[in-house]
C-alpha positions as CSV (number, residue, x, y, z in Angstrom):
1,X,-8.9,-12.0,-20.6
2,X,-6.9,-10.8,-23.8
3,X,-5.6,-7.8,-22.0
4,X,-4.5,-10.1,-19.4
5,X,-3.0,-12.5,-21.5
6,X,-0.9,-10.1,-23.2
7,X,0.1,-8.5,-20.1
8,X,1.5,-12.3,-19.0
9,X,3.0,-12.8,-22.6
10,X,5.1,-9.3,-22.0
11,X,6.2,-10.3,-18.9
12,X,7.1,-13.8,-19.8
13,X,5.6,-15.5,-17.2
14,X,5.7,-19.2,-17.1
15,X,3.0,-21.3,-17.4
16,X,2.4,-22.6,-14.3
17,X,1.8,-18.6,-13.3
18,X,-0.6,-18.7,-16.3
19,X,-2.4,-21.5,-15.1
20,X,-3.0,-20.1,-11.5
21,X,-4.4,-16.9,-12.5
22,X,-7.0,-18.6,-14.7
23,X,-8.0,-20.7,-11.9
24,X,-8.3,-17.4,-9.9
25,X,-10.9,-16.3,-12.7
26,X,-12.4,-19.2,-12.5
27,X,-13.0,-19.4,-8.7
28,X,-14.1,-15.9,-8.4
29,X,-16.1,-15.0,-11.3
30,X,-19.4,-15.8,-9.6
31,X,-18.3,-13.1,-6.8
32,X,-18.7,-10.4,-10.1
33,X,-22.0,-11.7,-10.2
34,X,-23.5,-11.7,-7.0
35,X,-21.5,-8.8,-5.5
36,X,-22.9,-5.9,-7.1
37,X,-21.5,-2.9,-8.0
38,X,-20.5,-2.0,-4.7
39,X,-18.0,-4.5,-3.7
40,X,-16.8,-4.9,-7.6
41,X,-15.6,-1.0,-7.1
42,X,-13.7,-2.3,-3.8
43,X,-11.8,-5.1,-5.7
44,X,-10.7,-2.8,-8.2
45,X,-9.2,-0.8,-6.6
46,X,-7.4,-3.4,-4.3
47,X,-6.3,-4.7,-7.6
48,X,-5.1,-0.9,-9.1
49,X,-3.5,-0.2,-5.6
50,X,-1.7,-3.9,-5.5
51,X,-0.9,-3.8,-9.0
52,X,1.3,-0.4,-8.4
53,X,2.7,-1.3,-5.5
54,X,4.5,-5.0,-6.1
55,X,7.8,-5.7,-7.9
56,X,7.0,-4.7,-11.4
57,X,7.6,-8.6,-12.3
58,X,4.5,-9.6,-10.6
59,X,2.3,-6.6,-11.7
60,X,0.7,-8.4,-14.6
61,X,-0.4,-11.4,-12.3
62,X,-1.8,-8.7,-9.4
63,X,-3.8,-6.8,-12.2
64,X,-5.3,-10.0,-13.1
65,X,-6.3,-11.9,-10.2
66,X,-5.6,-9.6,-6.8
67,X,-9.0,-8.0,-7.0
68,X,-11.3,-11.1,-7.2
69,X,-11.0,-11.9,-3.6
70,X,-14.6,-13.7,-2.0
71,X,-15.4,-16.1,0.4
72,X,-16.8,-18.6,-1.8
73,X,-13.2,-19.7,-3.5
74,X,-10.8,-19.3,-0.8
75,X,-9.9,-23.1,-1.1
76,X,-9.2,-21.7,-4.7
77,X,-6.9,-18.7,-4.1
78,X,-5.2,-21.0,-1.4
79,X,-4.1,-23.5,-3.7
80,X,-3.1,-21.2,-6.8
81,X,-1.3,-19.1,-4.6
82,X,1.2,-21.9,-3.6
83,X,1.7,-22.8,-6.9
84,X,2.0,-19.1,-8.0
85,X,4.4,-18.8,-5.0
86,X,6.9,-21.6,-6.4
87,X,6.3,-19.8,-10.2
88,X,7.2,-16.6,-9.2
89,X,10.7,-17.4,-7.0
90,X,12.8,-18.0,-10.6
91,X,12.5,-13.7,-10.2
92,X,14.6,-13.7,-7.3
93,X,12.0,-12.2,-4.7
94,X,10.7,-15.3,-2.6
95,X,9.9,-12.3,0.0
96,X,7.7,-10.4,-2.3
97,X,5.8,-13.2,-4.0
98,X,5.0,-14.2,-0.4
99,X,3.6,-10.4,0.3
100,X,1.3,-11.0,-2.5
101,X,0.2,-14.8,-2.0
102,X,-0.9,-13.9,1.6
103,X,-3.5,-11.5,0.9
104,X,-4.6,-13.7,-2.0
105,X,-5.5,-16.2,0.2
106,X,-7.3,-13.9,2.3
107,X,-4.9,-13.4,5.1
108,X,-4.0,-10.3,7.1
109,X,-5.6,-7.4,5.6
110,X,-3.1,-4.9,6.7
111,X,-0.4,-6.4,4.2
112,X,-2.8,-5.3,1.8
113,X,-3.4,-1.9,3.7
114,X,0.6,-1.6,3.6
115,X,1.0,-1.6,0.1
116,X,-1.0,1.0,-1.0
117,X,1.3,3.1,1.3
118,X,3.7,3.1,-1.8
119,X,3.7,3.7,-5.7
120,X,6.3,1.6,-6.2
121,X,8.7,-1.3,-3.9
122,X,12.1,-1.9,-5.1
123,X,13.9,-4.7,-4.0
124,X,13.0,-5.9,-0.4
125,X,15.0,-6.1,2.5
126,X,15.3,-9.3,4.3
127,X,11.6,-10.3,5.7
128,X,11.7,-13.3,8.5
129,X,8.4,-15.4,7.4
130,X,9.4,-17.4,10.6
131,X,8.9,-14.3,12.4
132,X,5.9,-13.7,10.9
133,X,4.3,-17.2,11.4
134,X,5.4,-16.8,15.1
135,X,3.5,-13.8,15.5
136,X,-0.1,-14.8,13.8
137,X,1.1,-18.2,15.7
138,X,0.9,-16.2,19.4
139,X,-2.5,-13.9,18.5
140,X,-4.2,-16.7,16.4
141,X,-3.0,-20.1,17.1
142,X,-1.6,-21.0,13.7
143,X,-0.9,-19.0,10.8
144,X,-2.4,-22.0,8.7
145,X,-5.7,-20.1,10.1
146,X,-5.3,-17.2,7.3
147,X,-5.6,-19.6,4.4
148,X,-9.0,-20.4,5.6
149,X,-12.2,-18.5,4.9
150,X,-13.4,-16.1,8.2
151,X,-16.3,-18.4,9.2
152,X,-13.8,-21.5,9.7
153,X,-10.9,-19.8,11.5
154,X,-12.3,-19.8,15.1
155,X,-11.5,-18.1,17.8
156,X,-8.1,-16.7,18.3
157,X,-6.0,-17.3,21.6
158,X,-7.6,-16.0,24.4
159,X,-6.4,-15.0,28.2
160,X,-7.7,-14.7,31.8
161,X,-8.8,-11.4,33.1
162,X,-9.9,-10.0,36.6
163,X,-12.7,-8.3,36.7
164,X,-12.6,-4.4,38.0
165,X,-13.4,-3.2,41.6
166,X,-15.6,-0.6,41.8
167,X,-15.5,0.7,44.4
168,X,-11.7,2.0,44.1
169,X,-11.2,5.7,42.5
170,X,-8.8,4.3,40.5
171,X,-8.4,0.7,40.2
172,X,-5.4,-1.0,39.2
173,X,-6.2,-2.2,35.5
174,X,-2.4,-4.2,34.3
175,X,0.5,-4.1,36.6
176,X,2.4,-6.6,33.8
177,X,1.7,-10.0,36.1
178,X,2.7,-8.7,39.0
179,X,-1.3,-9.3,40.4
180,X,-3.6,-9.1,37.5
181,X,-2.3,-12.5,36.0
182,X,-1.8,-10.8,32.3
183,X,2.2,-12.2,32.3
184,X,4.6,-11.0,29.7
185,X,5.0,-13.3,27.5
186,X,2.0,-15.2,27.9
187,X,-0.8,-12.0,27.7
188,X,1.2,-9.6,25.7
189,X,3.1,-10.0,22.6
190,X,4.9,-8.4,20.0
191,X,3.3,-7.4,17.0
192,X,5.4,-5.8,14.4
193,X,5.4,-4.7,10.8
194,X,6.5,-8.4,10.1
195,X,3.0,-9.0,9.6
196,X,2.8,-6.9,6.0
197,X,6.5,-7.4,5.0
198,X,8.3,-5.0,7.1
199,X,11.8,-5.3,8.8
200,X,11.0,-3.4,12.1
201,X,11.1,-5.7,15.6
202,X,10.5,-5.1,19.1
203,X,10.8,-7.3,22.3
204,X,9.1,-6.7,25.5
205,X,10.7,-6.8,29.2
206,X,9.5,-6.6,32.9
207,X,12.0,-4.2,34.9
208,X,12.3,-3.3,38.6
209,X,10.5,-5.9,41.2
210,X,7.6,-7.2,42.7
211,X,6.5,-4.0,44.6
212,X,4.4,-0.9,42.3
213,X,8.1,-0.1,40.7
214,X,7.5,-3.0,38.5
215,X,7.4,-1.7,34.4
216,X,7.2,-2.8,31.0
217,X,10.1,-2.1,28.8
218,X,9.0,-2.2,25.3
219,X,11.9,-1.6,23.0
220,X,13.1,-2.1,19.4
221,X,13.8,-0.6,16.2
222,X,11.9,0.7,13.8
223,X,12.6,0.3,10.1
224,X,10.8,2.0,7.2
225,X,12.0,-0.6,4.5
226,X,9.4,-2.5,2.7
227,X,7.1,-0.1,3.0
228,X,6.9,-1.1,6.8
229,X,7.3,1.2,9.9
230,X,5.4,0.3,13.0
231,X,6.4,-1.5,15.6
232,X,3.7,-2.7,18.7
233,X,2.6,-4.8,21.5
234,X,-0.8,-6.1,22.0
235,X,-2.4,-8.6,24.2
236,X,-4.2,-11.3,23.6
237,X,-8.4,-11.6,23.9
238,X,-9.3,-10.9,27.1
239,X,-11.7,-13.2,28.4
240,X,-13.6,-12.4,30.1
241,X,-13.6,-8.8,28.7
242,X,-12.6,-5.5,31.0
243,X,-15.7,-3.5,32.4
244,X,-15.1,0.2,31.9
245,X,-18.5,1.4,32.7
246,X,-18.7,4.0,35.5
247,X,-14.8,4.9,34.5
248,X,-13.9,7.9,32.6
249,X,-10.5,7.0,31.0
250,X,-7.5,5.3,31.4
251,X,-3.9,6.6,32.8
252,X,0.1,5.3,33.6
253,X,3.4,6.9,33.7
254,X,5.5,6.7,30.5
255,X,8.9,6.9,30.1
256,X,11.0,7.7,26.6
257,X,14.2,9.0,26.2
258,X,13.8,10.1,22.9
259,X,10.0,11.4,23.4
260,X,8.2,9.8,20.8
261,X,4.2,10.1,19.9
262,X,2.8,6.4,20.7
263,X,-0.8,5.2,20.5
264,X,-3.0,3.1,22.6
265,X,-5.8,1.0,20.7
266,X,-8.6,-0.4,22.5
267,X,-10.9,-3.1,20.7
268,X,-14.3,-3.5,22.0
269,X,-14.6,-6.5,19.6
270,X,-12.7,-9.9,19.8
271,X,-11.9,-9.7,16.2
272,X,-8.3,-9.7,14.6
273,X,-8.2,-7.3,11.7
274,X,-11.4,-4.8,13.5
275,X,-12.1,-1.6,14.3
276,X,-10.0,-0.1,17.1
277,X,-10.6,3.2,19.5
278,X,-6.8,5.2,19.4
279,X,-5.8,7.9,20.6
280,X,-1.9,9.3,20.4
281,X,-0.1,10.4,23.7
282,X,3.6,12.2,23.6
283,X,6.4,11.2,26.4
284,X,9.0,13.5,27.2
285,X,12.7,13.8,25.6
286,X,15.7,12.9,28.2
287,X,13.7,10.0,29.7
288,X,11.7,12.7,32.0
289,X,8.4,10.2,33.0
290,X,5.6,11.7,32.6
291,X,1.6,11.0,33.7
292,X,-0.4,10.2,30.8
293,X,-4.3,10.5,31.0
294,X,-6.7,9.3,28.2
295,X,-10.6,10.0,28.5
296,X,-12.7,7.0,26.2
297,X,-14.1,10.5,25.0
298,X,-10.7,11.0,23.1
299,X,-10.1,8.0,21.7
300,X,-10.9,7.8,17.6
301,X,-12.5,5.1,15.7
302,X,-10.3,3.4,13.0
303,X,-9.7,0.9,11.2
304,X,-6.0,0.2,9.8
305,X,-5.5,4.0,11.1
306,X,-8.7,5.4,8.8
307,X,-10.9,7.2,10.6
308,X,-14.5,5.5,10.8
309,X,-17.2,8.8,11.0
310,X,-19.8,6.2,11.4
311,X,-19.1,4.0,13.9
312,X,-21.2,3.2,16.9
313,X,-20.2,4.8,20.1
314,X,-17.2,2.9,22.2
315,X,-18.5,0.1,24.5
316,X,-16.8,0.7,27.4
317,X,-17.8,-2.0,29.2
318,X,-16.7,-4.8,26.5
319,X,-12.9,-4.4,26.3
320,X,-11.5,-7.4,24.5
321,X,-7.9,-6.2,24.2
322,X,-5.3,-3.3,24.5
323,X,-2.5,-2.2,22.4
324,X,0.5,-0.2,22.3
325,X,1.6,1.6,18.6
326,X,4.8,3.4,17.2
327,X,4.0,4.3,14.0
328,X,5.5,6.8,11.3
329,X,1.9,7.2,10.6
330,X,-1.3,8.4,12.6
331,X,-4.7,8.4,11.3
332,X,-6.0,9.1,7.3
333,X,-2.3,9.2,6.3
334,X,-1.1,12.0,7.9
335,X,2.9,11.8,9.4
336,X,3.7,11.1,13.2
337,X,5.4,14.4,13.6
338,X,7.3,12.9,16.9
339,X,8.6,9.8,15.0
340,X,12.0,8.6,14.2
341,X,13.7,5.6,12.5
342,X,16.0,3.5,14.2
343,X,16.2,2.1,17.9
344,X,13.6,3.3,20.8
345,X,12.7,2.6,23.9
346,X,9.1,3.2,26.2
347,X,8.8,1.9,29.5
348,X,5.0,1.9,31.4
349,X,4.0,1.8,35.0
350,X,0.9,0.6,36.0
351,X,-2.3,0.9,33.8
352,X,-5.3,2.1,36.0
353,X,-9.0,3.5,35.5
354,X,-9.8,6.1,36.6
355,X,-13.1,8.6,36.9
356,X,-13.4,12.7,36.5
357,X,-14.8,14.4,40.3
């Protein structure tokens, strides 16, 4: 507490600030005590890595409350983070005291994940928090649901599936609404680096007809300020789930004219912020379409792009939802090689399951 309250008194915080951290303390000492040494290690070094990573300003406030995080005072952090959030405005970064009040109250856990991408973060470019709410607002329902403690969010927004045939050698999994009822718009959304403070934005498109022409036209631009750079489209829970069982992989023509590395992420969990299966695929400069195959065999366990050694094997049969990923980074930190900053554009055909002879 002293080296805390000196840190506050050298960065001349004002009281209200004060006040919020104590109550932070307060809310979240127990966790110290029932946690263990295990997940005390964990908040530590959420706190060192958030500490580094804010506006120098707000530094003193991470290193003394960012790492107490616990379900038992999330009512706690919710309320002291509002007030911290109308302390911290007088230093002329409403966008950054918003990165750091959202995972304080226990909200998306890649914001978190984003910051310890850098040592330091300047001033931020311009972040859209309406943006943002619309996006947890289409996955989630409301992005009140991130102030709330896990076991009280609920279930997030869910869509209508078809179930598989079969019998077909390669079934028609997503033609974008033209039969499998998955709409644009309705089943598949953007989902961006808005979510951890990033500038980057895409939009999604349905091009040529009703016949098997009919594509998705995901495009955007891709933006490494604020520490962001990823743009993606996901759908929303499948219910019920898709039944890959019998099916060795999935494959679709893509389309790039740039030919950029992307990823598709299959959850075999409903959750939010989960595990994932990836794997990367490469498209073709000059807008040449190519046929891209993945086998479930190839696709790699993560979570926020870190490989999991220890996961259980993928259920192929429990396929909650499907993703689409440009990303300057692919798993454990390393580079997307094929990656570049600025506008893109990747165009699908039909997504279909298919098996091995």
């Amino acid at each position: 507490l002293k080296q805390q309250d000196q840190q506050q008194q050298r960065l001349r915080l004002p009281v209200s600030a004060r006040v919020c951290v104590r109550i932070v303390n307060v809310g979240f000492g127990m966790n110290d005590m029932v946690g263990g040494q295990t997940r005390r290690h964990q908040r530590q070094r959420r706190q060192r890595h958030l500490a580094v990573a804010l506006r120098p300003e707000a530094a003193g406030v991470v290193a003394a409350c960012a790492g107490r995080l616990g379900h038992q005072g999330r009512a706690v952090v919710a309320v002291a983070a509002c007030a911290a959030l109308a302390a911290w405005s007088q230093f002329g970064s409403l966008a950054s005291a918003t990165a750091l009040t959202a995972p304080l109250a226990g909200s998306s856990g890649a914001i978190a994940y984003a910051l310890r991408r850098s040592s330091s973060m300047p001033r931020l470019a311009s972040w859209e928090p309406g943006r943002f709410a619309k996006t947890v607002s289409f996955f989630r329902g409301s992005p009140w649901k991130l102030l709330l403690p896990p076991f009280l969010q609920g279930e997030d927004e869910r869509v209508s599936s078809r179930q598989l045939s079969k019998a077909e050698a390669e079934p028609v999994v997503i033609d974008w609404g033209r039969t499998d009822s998955l709409r644009v718009g309705d089943a598949w959304g953007a989902l961006d680096d808005v979510v951890m403070g990033g500038v980057s934005l895409s939009a999604l498109d349905v091009v040529g007809g009703r016949d098997g022409d009919r594509r998705l036209a995901f495009s955007g631009r891709t933006s490494r300020e604020n520490n962001g750079g990823f743009c993606s489209f996901r759908s929303r829970v499948f219910s019920p789930p898709f039944d890959f069982g019998g099916f060795d992989g999935l494959a679709f023509s893509a389309r790039c004219r740039d030919g950029l590395r992307y990823k598709l992420q299959l959850r075999d969990n409903d959750g939010w912020d989960s595990l994932g299966w990836a794997a990367s695929f490469d498209t073709a400069p000059g807008a040449e379409e190519v046929e891209v195959r993945i086998p479930f065999a190839s696709l790699v366990p993560n979570f926020r792009s870190k490989t999991q050694t220890g996961a259980d094997p993928l259920k192929k049969g429990s396929i909650y939802s499907m993703q689409f990923v440009l990303s300057a980074f692919e798993f454990d930190g390393g580079t997307n090689p094929l990656f570049k900053e600025g506008d893109f554009r990747l165009e699908l055909g039909p997504i279909r399951a298919y098996r091995v002879a």
